[in-house]
Biopython code that builds the backbone (N, CA, C, O; Angstrom):
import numpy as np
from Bio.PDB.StructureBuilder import StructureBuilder

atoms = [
    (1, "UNK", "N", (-22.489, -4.139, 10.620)),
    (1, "UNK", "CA", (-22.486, -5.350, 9.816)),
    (1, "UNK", "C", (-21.050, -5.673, 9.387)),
    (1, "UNK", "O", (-20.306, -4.875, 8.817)),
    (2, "UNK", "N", (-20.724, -7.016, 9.750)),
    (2, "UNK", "CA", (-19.226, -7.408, 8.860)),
    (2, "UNK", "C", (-19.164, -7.166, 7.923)),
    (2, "UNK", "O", (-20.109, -7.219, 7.136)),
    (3, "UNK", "N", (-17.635, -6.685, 7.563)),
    (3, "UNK", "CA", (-17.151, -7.217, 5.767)),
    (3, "UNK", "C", (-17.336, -8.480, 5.860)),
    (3, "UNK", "O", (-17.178, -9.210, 6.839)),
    (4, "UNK", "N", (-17.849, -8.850, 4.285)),
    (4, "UNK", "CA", (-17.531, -10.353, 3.306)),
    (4, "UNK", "C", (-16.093, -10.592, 3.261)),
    (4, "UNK", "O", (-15.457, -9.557, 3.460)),
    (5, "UNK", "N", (-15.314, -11.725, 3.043)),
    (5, "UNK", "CA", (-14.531, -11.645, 2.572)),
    (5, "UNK", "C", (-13.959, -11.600, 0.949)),
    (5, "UNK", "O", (-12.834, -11.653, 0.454)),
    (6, "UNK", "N", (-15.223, -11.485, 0.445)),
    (6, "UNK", "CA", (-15.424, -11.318, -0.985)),
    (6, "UNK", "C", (-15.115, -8.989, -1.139)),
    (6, "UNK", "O", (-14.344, -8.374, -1.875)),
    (7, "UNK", "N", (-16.000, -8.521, -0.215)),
    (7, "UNK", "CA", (-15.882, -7.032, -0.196)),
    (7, "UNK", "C", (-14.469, -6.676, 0.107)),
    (7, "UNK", "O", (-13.745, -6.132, -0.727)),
    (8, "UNK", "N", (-14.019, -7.044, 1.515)),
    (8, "UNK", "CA", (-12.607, -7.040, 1.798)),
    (8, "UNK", "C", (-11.673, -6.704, 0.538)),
    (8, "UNK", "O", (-11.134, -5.644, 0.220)),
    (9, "UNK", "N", (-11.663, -8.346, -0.252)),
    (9, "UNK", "CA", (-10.848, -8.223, -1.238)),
    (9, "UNK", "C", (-11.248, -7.216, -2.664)),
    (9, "UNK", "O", (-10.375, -6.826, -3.440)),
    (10, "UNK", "N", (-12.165, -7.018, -2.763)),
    (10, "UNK", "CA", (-12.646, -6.119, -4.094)),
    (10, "UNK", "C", (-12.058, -4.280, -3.428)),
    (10, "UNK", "O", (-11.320, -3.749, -4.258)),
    (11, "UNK", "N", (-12.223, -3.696, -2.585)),
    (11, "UNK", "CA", (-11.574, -3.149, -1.530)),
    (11, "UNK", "C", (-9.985, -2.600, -1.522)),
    (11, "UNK", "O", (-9.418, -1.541, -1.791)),
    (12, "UNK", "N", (-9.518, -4.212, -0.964)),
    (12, "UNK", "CA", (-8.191, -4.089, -1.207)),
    (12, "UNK", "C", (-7.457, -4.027, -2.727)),
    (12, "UNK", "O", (-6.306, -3.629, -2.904)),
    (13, "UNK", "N", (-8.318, -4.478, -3.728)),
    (13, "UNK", "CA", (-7.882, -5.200, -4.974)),
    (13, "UNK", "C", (-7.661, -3.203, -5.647)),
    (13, "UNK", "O", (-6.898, -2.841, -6.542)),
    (14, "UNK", "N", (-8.655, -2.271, -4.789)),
    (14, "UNK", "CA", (-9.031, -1.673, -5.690)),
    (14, "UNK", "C", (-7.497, -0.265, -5.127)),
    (14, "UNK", "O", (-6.866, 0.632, -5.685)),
    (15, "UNK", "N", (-7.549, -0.745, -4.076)),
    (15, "UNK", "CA", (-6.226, 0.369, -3.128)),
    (15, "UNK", "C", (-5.211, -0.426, -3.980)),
    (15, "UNK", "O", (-4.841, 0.319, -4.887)),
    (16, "UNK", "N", (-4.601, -1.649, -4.064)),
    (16, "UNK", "CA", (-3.579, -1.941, -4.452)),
    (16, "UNK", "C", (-3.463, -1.614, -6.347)),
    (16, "UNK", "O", (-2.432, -1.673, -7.017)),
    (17, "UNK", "N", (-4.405, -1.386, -6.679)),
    (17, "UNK", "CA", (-4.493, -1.071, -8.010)),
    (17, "UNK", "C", (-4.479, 0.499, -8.111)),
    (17, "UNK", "O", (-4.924, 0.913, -9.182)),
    (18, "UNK", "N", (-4.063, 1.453, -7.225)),
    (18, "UNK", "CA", (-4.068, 2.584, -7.383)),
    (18, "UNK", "C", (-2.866, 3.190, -7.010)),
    (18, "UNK", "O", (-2.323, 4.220, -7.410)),
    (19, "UNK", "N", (-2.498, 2.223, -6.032)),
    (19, "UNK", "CA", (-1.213, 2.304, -5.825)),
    (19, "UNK", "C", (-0.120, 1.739, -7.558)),
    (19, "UNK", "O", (0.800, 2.337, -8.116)),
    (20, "UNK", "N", (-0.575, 0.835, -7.790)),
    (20, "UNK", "CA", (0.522, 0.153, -8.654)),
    (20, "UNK", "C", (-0.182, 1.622, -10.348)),
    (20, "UNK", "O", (0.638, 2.032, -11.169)),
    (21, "UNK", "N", (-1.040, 1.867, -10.377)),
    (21, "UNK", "CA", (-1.205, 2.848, -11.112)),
    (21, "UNK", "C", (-0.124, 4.364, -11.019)),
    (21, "UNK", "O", (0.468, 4.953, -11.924)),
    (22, "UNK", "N", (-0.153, 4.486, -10.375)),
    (22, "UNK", "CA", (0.621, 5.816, -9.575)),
    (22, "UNK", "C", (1.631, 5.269, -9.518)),
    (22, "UNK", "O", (2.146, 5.544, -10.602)),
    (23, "UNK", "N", (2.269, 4.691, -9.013)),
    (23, "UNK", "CA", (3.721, 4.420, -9.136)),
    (23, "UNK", "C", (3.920, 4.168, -10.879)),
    (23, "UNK", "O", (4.778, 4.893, -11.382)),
    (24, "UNK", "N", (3.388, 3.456, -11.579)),
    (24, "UNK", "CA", (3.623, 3.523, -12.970)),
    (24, "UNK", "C", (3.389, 4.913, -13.881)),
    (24, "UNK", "O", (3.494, 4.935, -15.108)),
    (25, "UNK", "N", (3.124, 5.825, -13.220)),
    (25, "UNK", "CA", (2.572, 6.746, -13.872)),
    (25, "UNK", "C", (4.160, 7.871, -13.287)),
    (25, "UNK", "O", (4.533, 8.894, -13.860)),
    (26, "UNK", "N", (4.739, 7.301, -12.157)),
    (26, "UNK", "CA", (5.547, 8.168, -11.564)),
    (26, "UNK", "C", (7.056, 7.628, -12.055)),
    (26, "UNK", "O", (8.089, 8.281, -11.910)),
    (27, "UNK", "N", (6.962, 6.231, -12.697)),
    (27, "UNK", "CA", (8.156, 5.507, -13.724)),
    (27, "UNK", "C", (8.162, 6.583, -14.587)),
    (27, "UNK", "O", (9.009, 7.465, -14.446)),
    (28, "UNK", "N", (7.289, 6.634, -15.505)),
    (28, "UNK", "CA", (6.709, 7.672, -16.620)),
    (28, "UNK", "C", (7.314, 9.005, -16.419)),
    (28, "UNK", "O", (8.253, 9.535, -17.014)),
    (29, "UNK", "N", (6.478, 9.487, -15.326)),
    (29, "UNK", "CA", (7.261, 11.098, -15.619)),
    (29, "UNK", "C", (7.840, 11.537, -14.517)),
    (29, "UNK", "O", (7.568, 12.700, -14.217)),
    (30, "UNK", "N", (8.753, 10.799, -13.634)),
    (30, "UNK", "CA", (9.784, 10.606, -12.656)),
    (30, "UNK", "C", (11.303, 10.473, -12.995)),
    (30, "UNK", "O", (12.376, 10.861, -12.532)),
    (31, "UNK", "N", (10.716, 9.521, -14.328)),
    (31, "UNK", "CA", (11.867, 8.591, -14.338)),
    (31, "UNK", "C", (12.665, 7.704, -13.247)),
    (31, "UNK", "O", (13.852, 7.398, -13.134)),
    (32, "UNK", "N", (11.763, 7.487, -12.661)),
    (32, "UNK", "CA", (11.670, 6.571, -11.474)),
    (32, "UNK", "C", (12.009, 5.218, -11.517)),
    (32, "UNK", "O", (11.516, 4.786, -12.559)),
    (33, "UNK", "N", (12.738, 4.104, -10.783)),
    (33, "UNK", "CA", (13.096, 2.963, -10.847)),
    (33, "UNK", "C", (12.595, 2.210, -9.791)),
    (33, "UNK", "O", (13.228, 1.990, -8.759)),
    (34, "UNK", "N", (11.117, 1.684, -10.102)),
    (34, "UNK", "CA", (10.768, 0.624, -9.078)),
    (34, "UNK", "C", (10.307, -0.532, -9.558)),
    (34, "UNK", "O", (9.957, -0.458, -10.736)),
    (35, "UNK", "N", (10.207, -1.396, -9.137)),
    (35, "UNK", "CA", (9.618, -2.851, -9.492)),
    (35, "UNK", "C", (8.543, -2.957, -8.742)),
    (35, "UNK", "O", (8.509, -2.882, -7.514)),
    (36, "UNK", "N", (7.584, -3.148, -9.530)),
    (36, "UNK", "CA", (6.687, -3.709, -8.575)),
    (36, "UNK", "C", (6.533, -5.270, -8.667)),
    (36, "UNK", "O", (7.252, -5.808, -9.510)),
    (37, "UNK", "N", (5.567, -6.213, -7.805)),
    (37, "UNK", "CA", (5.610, -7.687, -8.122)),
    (37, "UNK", "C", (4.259, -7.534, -7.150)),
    (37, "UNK", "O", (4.038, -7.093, -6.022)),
    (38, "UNK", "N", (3.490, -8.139, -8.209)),
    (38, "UNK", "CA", (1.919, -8.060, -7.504)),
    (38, "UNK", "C", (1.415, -9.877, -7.582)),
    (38, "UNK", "O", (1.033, -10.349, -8.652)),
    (39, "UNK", "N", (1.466, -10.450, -6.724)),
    (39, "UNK", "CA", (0.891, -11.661, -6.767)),
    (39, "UNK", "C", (0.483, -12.320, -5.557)),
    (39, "UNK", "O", (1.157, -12.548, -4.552)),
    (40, "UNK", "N", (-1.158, -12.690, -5.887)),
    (40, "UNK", "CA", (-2.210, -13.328, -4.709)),
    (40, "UNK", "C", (-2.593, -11.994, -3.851)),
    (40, "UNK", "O", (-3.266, -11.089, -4.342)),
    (41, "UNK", "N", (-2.051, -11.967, -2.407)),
    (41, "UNK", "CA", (-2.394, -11.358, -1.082)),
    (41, "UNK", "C", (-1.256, -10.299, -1.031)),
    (41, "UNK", "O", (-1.197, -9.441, -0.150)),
    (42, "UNK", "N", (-0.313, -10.430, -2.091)),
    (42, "UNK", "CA", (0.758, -9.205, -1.682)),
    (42, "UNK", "C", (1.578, -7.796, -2.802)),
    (42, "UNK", "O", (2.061, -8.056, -3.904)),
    (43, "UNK", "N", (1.569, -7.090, -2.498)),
    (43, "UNK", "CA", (1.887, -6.027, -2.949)),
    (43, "UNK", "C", (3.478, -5.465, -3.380)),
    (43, "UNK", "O", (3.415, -4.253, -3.173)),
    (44, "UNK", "N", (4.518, -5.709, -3.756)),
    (44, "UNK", "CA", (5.596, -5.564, -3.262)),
    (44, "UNK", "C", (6.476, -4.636, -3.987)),
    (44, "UNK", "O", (6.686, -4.875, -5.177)),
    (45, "UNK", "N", (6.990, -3.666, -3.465)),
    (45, "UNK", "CA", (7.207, -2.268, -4.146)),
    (45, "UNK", "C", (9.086, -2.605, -4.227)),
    (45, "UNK", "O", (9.512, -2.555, -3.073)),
    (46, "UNK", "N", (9.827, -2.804, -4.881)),
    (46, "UNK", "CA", (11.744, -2.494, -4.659)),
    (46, "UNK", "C", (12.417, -1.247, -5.330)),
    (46, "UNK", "O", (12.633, -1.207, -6.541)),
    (47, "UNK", "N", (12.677, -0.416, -4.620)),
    (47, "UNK", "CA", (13.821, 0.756, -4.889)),
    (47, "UNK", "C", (14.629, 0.488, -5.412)),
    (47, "UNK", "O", (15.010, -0.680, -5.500)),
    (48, "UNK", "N", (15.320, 1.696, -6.080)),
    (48, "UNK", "CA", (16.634, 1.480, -6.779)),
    (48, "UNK", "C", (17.583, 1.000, -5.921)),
    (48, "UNK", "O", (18.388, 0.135, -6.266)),
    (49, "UNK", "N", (17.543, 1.724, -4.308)),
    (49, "UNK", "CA", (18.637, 1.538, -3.947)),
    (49, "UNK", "C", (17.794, -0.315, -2.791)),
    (49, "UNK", "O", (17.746, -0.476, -1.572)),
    (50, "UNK", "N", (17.446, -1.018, -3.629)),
    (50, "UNK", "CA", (17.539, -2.298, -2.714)),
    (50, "UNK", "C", (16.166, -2.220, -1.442)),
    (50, "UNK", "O", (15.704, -3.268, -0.992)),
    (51, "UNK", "N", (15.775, -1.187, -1.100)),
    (51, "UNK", "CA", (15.027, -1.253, 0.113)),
    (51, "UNK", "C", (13.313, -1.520, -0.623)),
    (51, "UNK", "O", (13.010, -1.319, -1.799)),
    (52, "UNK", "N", (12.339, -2.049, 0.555)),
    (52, "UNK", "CA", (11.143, -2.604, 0.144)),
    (52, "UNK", "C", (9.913, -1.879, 0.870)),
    (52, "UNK", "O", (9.961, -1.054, 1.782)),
    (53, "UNK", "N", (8.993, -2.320, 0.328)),
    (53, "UNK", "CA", (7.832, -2.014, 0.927)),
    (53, "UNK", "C", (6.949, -2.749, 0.668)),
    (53, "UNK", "O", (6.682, -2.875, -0.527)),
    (54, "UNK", "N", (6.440, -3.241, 1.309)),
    (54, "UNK", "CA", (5.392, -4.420, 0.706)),
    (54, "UNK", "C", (4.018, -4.389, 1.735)),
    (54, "UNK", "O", (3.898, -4.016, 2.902)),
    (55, "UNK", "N", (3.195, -4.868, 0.907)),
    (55, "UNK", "CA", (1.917, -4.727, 1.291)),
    (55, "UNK", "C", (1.024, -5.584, 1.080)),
    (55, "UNK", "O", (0.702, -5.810, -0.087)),
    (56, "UNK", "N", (0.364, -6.313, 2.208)),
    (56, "UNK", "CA", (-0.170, -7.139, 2.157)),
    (56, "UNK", "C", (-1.548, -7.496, 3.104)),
    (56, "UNK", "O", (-1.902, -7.288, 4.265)),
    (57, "UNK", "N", (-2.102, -8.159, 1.896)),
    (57, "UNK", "CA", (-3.478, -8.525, 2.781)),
    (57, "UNK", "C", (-3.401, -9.492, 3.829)),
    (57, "UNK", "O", (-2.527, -10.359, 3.870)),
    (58, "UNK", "N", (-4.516, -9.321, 4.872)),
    (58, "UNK", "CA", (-4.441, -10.366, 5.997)),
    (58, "UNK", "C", (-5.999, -10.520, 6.132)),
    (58, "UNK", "O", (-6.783, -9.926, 6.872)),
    (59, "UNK", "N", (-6.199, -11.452, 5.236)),
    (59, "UNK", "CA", (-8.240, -11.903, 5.243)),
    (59, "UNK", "C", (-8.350, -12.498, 6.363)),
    (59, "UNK", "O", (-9.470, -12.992, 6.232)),
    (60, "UNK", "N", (-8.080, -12.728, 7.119)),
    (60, "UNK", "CA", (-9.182, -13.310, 8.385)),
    (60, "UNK", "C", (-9.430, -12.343, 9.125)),
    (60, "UNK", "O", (-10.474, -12.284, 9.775)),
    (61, "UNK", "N", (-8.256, -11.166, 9.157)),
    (61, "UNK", "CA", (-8.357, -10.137, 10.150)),
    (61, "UNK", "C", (-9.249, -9.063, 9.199)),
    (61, "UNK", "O", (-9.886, -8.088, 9.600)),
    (62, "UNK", "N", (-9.116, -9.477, 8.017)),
    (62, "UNK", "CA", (-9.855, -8.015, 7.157)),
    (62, "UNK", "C", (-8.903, -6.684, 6.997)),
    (62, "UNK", "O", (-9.248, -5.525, 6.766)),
    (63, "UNK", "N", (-7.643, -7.212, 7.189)),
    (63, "UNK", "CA", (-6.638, -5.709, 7.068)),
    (63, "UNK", "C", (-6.169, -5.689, 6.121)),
    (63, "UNK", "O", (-6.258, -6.554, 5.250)),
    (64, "UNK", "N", (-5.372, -4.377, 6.070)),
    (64, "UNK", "CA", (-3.581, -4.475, 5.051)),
    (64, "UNK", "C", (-2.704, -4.215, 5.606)),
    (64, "UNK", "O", (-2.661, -3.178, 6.267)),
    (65, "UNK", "N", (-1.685, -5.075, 5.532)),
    (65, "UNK", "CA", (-0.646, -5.048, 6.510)),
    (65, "UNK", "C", (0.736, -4.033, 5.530)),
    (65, "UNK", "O", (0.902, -4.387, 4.363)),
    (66, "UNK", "N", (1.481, -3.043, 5.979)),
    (66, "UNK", "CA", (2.583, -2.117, 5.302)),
    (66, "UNK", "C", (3.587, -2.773, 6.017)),
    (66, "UNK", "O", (3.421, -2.693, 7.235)),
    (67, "UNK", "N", (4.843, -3.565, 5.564)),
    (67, "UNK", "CA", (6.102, -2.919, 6.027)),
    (67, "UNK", "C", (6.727, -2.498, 5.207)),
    (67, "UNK", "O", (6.781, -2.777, 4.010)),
    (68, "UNK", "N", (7.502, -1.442, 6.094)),
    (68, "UNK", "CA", (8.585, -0.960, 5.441)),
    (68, "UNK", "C", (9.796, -0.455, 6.291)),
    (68, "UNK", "O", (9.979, -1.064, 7.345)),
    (69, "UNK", "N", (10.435, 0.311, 6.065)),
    (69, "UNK", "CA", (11.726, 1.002, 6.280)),
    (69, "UNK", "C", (11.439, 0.814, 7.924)),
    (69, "UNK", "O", (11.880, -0.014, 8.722)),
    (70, "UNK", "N", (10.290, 2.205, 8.124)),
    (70, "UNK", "CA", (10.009, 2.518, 9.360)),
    (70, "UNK", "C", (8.938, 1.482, 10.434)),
    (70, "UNK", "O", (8.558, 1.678, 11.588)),
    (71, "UNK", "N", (8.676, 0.335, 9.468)),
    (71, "UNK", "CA", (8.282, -0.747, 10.640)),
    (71, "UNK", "C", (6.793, -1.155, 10.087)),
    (71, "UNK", "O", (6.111, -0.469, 9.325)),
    (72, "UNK", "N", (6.527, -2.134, 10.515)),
    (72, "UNK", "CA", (5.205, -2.505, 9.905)),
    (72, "UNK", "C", (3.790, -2.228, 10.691)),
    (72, "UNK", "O", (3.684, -2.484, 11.890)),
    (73, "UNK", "N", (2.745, -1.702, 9.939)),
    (73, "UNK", "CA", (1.810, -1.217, 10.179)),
    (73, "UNK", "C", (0.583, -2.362, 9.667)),
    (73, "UNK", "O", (0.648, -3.240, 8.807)),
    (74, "UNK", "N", (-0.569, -1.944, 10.598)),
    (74, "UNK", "CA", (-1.651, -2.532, 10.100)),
    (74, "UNK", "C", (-2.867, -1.938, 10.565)),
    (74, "UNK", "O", (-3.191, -1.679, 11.724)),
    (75, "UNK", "N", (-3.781, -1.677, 9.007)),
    (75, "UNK", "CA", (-4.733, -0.574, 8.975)),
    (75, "UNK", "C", (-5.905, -1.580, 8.277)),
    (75, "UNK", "O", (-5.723, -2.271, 7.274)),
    (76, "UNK", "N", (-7.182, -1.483, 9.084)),
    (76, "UNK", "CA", (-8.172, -2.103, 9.575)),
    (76, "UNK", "C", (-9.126, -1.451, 8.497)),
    (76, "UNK", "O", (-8.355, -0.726, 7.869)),
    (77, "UNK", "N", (-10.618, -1.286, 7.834)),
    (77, "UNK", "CA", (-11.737, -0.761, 7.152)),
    (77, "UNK", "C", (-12.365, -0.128, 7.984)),
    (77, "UNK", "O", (-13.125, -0.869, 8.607)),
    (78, "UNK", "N", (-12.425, 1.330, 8.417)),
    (78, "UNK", "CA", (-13.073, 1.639, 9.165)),
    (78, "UNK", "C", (-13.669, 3.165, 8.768)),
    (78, "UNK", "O", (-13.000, 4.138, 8.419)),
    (79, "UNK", "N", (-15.294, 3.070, 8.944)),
    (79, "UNK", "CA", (-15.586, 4.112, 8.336)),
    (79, "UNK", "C", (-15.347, 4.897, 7.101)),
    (79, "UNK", "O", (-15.089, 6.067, 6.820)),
    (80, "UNK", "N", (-15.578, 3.546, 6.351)),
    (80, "UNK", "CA", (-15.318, 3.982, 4.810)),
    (80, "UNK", "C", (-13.772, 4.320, 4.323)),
    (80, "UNK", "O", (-13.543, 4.832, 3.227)),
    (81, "UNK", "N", (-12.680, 3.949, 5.332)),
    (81, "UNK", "CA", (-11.398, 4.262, 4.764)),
    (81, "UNK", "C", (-10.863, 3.451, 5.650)),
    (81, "UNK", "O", (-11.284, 3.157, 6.769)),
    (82, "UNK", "N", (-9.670, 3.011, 4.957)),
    (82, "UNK", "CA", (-8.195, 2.240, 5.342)),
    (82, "UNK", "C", (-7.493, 2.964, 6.371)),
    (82, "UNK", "O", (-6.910, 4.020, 6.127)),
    (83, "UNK", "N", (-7.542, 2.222, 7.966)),
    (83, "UNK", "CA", (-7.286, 3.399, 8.954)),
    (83, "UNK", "C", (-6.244, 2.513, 10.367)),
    (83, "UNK", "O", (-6.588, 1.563, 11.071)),
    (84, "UNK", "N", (-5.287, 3.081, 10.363)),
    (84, "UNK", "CA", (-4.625, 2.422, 11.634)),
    (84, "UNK", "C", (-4.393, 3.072, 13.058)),
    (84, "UNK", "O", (-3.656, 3.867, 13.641)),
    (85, "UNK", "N", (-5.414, 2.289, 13.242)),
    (85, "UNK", "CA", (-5.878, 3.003, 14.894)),
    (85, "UNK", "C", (-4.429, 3.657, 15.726)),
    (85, "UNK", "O", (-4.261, 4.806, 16.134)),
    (86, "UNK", "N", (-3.492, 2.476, 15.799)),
    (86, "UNK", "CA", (-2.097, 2.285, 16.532)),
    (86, "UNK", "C", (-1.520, 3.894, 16.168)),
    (86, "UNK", "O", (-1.483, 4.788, 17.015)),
    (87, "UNK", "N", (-1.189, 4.018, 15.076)),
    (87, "UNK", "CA", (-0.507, 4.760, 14.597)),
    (87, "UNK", "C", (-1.042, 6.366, 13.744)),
    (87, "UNK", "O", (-0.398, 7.247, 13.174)),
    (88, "UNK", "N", (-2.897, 6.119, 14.089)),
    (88, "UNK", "CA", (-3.617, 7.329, 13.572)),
    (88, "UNK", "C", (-3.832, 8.027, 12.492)),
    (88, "UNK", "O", (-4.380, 9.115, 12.319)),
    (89, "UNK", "N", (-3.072, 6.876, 11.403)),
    (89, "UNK", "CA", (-2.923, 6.862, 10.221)),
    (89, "UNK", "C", (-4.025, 6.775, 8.890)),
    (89, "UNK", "O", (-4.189, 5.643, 8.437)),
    (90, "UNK", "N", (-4.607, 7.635, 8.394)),
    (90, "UNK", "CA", (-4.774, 6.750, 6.752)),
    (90, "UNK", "C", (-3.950, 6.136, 6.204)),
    (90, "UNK", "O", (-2.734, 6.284, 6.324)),
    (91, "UNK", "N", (-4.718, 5.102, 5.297)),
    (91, "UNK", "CA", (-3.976, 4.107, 4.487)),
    (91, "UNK", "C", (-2.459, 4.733, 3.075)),
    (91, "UNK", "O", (-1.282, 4.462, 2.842)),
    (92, "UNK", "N", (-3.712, 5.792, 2.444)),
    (92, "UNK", "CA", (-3.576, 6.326, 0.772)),
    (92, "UNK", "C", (-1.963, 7.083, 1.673)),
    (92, "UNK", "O", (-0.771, 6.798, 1.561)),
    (93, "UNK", "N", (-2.622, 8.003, 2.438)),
    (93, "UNK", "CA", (-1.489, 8.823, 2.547)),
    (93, "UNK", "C", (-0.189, 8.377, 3.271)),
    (93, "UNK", "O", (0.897, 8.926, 3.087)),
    (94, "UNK", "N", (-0.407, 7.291, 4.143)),
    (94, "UNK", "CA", (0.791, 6.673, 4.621)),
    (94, "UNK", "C", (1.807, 6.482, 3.618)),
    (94, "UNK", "O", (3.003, 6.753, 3.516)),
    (95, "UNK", "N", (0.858, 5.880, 2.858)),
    (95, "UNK", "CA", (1.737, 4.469, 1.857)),
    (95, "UNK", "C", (2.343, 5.851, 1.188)),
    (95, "UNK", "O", (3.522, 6.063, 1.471)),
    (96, "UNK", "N", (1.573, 6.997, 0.182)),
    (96, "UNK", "CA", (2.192, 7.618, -0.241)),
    (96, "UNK", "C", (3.967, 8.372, 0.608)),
    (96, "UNK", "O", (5.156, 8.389, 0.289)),
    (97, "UNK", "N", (3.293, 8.771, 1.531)),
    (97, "UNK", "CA", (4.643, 9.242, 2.546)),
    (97, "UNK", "C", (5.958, 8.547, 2.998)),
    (97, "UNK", "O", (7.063, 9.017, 3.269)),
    (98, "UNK", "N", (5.321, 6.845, 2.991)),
    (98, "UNK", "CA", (6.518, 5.986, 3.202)),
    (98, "UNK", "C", (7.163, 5.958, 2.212)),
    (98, "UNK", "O", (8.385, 5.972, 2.358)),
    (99, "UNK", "N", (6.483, 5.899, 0.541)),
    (99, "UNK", "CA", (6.897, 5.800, -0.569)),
    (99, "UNK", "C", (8.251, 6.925, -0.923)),
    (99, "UNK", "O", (9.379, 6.450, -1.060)),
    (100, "UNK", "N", (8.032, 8.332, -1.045)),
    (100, "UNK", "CA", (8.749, 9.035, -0.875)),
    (100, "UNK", "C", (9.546, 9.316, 0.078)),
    (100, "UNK", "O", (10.425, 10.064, -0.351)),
    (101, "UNK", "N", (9.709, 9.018, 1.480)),
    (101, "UNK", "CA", (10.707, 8.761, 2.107)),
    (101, "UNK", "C", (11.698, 8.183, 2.100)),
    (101, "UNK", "O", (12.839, 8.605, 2.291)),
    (102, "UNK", "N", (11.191, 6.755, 1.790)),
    (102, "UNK", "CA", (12.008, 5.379, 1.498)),
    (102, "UNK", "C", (12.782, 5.622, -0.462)),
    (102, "UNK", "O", (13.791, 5.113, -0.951)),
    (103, "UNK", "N", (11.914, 6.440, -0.993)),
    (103, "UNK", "CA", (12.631, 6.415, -2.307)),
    (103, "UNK", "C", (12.919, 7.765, -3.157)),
    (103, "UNK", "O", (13.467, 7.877, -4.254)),
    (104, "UNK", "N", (12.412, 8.689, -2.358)),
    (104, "UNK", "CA", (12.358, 10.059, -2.977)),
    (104, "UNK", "C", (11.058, 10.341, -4.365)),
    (104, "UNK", "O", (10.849, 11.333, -5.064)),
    (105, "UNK", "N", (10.603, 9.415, -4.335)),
    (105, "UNK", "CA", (9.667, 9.428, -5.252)),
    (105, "UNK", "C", (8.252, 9.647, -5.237)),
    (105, "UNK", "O", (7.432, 8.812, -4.856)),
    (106, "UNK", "N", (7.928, 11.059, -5.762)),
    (106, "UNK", "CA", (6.257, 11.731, -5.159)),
    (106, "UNK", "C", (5.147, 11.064, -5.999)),
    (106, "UNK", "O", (5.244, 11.246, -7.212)),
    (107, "UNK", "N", (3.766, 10.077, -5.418)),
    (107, "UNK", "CA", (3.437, 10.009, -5.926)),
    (107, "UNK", "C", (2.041, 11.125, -6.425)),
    (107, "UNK", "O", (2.293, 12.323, -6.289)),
    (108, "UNK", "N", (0.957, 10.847, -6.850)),
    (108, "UNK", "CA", (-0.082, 11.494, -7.344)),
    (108, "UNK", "C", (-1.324, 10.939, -7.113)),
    (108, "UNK", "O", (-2.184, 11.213, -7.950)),
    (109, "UNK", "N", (-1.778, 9.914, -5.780)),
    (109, "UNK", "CA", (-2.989, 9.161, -6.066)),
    (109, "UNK", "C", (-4.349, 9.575, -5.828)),
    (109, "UNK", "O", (-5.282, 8.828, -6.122)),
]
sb = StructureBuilder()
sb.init_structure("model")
sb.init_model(0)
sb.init_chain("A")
sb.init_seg("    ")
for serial, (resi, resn, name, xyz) in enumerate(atoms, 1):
    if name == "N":
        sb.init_residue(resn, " ", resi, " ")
    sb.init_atom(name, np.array(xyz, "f"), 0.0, 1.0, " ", f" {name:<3s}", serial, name[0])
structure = sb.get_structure()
């Protein structure tokens, strides 16, 4: 059975809210310097030192699209988790791994 595009977004609403949790929690006891900027379909993470990561929904396709440093990814709903076929990836742990690569900063999600 398809996703809604109503599920999709409750879904995504709920990954991008765990992400922006964890990174605020890693400001806290990191002492970490990121910005986040959360508005509509996109996610958008900035380092101290200038570099990005951003994350974004793509509703017609039903994905979330990552770029970052190492190139942009896109991970599909499949079998109950955020999964990119291309690249063999989970969603949670990518994002976490790009996160600390790109900024040195561990998160906890």
């Amino acid at each position: 059975m398809a996703m809604t595009d109503t599920e999709f977004h409750q879904l995504a609403d709920e990954m991008f809210g765990k992400i922006e949790n964890a990174i605020e929690a890693a400001i806290d006891e990191q002492d970490a310097d990121v910005d986040i900027f959360a508005s509509g379909n996109v996610l958008q993470l900035e380092f101290e030192d200038g570099s990005q990561i951003v994350i974004n929904k793509q509703e017609p396709l039903h994905e979330l699209w990552i770029a970052s440093r190492t190139g942009g990814y896109h991970f599909a709903f499949v079998d109950g988790k955020w999964f990119d076929e291309r690249n063999n990836s989970e969603f949670m742990p990518f994002v976490i791994d790009a996160i600390t690569k790109q900024s040195g900063i561990a998160l906890s999600i």
